[in-house]
C-alpha positions, 0 to 999 in steps of 0.5 A: 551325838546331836540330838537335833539331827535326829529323825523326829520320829526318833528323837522321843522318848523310848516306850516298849509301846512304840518300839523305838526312840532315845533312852539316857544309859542307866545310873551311873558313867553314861547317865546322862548321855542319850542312845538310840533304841533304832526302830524295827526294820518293818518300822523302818521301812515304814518310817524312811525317806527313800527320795528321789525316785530317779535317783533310787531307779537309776541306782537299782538299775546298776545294783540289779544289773550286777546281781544279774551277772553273778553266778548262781550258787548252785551252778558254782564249779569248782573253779568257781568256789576256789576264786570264791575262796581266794577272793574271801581272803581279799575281802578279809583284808580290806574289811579288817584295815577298816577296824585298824587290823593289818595283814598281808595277802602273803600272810593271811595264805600261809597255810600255817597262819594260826600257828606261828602268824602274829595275832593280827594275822590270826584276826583276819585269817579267822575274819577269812574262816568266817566268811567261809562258814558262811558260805557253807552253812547258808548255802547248805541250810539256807534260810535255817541257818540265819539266826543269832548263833550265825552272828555269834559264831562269826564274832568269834571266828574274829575276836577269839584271836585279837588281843586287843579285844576286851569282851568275851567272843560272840557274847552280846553287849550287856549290862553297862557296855555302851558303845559310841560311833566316832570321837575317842569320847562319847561327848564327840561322837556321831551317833550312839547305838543302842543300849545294852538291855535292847541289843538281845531283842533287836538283834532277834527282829534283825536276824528274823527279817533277814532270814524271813522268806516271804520278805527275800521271795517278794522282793526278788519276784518284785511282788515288793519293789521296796524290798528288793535286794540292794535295798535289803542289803542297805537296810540290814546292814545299817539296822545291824550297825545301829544296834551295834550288839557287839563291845568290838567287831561290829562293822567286820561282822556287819559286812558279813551280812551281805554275802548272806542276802546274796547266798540266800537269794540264790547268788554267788556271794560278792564281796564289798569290803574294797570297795568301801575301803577305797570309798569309806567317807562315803559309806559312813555317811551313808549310814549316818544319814540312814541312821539319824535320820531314816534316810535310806537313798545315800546308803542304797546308792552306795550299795549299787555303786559297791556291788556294781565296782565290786563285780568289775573288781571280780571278773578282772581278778578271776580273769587275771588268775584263770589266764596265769597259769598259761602264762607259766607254762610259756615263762618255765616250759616245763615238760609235759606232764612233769612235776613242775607242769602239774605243780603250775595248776596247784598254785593258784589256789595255794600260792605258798607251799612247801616241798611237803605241800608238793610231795603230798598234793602230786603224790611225789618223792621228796627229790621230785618235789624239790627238782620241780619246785627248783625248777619254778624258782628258776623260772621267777614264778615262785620265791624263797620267803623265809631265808632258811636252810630248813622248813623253806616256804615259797610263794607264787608272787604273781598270784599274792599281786593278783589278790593283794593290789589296791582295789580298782588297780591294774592287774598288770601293773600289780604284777611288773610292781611287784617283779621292780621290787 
């Protein structure tokens, strides 16, 4: 880390007086390396550059503009949390590929996925979990349920099953555990966060902003239009990566902020990762300028870009699967109220199944389950994965294309690539 790109304010000494500023890592490895103890969020805010002001209003337009069009948490049907659902898993996927974890759409689904999935999949299958931890403890608590033990709980839904994790699950850094933002050595790395007998302090103000109503109300009402909800999303986010708590895992957990400020300010959460995937050198540089040198506009830019591609991103996934089913139903025909008919509504939101997921979901012999899944596969809606004679799993392609295809993709295209191959 340059300690000449640094933000004057930034690059003093730290004092308990002042809050902030750069501290050498304690005797020992990284003595004479330099990190970065990041101001608090009120400091920041009074620290930071917003820029151009054209250039900030014509962001929030699109960030607010998206928020607007989501739906209201608590006018969410069923419809509604079950596409929640289904999109979460999209989302864990895409963040996870930024940390170098890979799965697949099809496996992440696998109703049985942390039993017999590899530890990648267990990964992102508990990065998944998460998200919906979030979604019914914050929605159910509210702003209660921000603190800490949110964070912590969510590290361990992703870590517990990583192999290639070092530390110990939802514990934060301590002791000699220094971290470093790009390079394979701390000698060529970007920035340096902030050391370790900070992050438990810094981590308290972190979750007590967010979870600060009075902050959430005033920028919603505009009473604060600095702190509207874009700008909160930009500014927890990168203050969150700054301290980097965590040994591993901090920028899957780090997203997971987001949802949280949506939740908490009354909205159906959107998820983000895709989009940042697809747009990735500009997202780190984003945060490098917010970071370094307490530039907030190229990471509130980017967050109104993410949120307003993201939500185009959604309505064309929700549209494709709420119209699929109709879709089946003229491709099968299948007599009316028929197993098979009645199986067609089950498959968006359980795209693999087994002939003992259909006898229990329709309440039906095991002969009729089998007719009607036979039926489907006849029919190239769902396919035969496992090549065995027993304990046969099958999936409903067109619903895995729909979720798993590269962001800004076309639905249909996702779909004849998948029916060529």
């Amino acid at each position: 880390m340059n300690r000449n790109e640094l933000h004057h304010a930034i690059n003093t000494a730290y004092s308990p007086e002042l809050g902030y500023g750069i501290e050498k890592g304690r005797p020992g490895k990284y003595k004479h390396v330099y990190f970065v103890v990041p101001p608090s969020i009120a400091d920041m805010i009074k620290l930071g550059n917003y820029g151009d002001y054209v250039r900030l209003a014509a962001a929030l337009t699109k960030g607010h503009r998206a928020m607007n069009a989501l739906r209201p948490i608590d006018e969410m049907d069923t419809v509604d949390k079950l596409m929640s659902r289904l999109l979460a898993r999209s989302e864990a996927l895409a963040s996870s590929r930024m940390e170098g974890t890979f799965s697949t759409i099809q496996e992440v689904l696998n109703p049985s996925a942390l039993i017999d999935a590899s530890p990648e999949t267990k990964s992102v299958v508990g990065y998944a979990h998460a998200l919906e931890t979030i979604f019914d403890r914050v929605s159910r608590q509210k702003h209660e349920a921000v603190d800490q033990k949110l964070f912590s709980d969510i590290h361990i839904e992703i870590a517990k099953h990583d192999k290639s994790f070092s530390g110990s699950p939802g514990e934060f850094r301590s002791q000699d555990s220094y971290v470093w933002i790009g390079g394979f050595r701390i000698e060529d790395s970007i920035y340096n966060p902030a050391p370790p007998q900070h992050v438990s302090w810094l981590m308290e103000n972190c979750t007590s902003w967010i979870s600060d109503r009075d902050v959430q109300e005033e920028g919603d009402a505009g009473i604060t239009p600095r702190l509207t909800l874009p700008i909160r999303m930009a500014i927890a986010h990168a203050h969150f990566e700054a301290i980097h708590p965590f040994s591993d895992g901090n920028g899957r957990v780090g997203r997971c902020i987001w949802p949280i400020q949506m939740i908490l300010s009354g909205y159906s959460p959107l998820y983000l990762s895709g989009y940042i995937e697809a747009e990735k050198t500009r997202y780190m540089a984003g945060l490098e300028a917010f970071q370094k040198q307490l530039d907030l506009l190229p990471m509130v830019e980017f967050i109104c870009d993410a949120m307003q591609d993201s939500l185009r991103e959604t309505l064309v996934s929700r549209k494709a699967l709420s119209e699929i089913s109709a879709r089946w139903k003229a491709k099968a025909a299948p007599r009316k109220n028929s197993a098979a008919e009645r199986l067609l509504e089950h498959l968006v939101g359980q795209p693999i199944i087994t002939v003992k997921d259909v006898m229990s979901m329709l309440s039906i012999s095991e002969p009729a389950a089998w007719r009607a899944v036979q039926q489907l596969e006849k029919a190239e809606i769902l396919e035969e994965t496992t090549g065995q004679q027993r304990d046969r799993r099958y999936s409903a392609f067109d619903v895995l294309s729909i979720l798993g295809r590269p962001f800004g993709s076309l639905v249909d295209e996702a779909i004849r690539t998948r029916n060529r191959t």
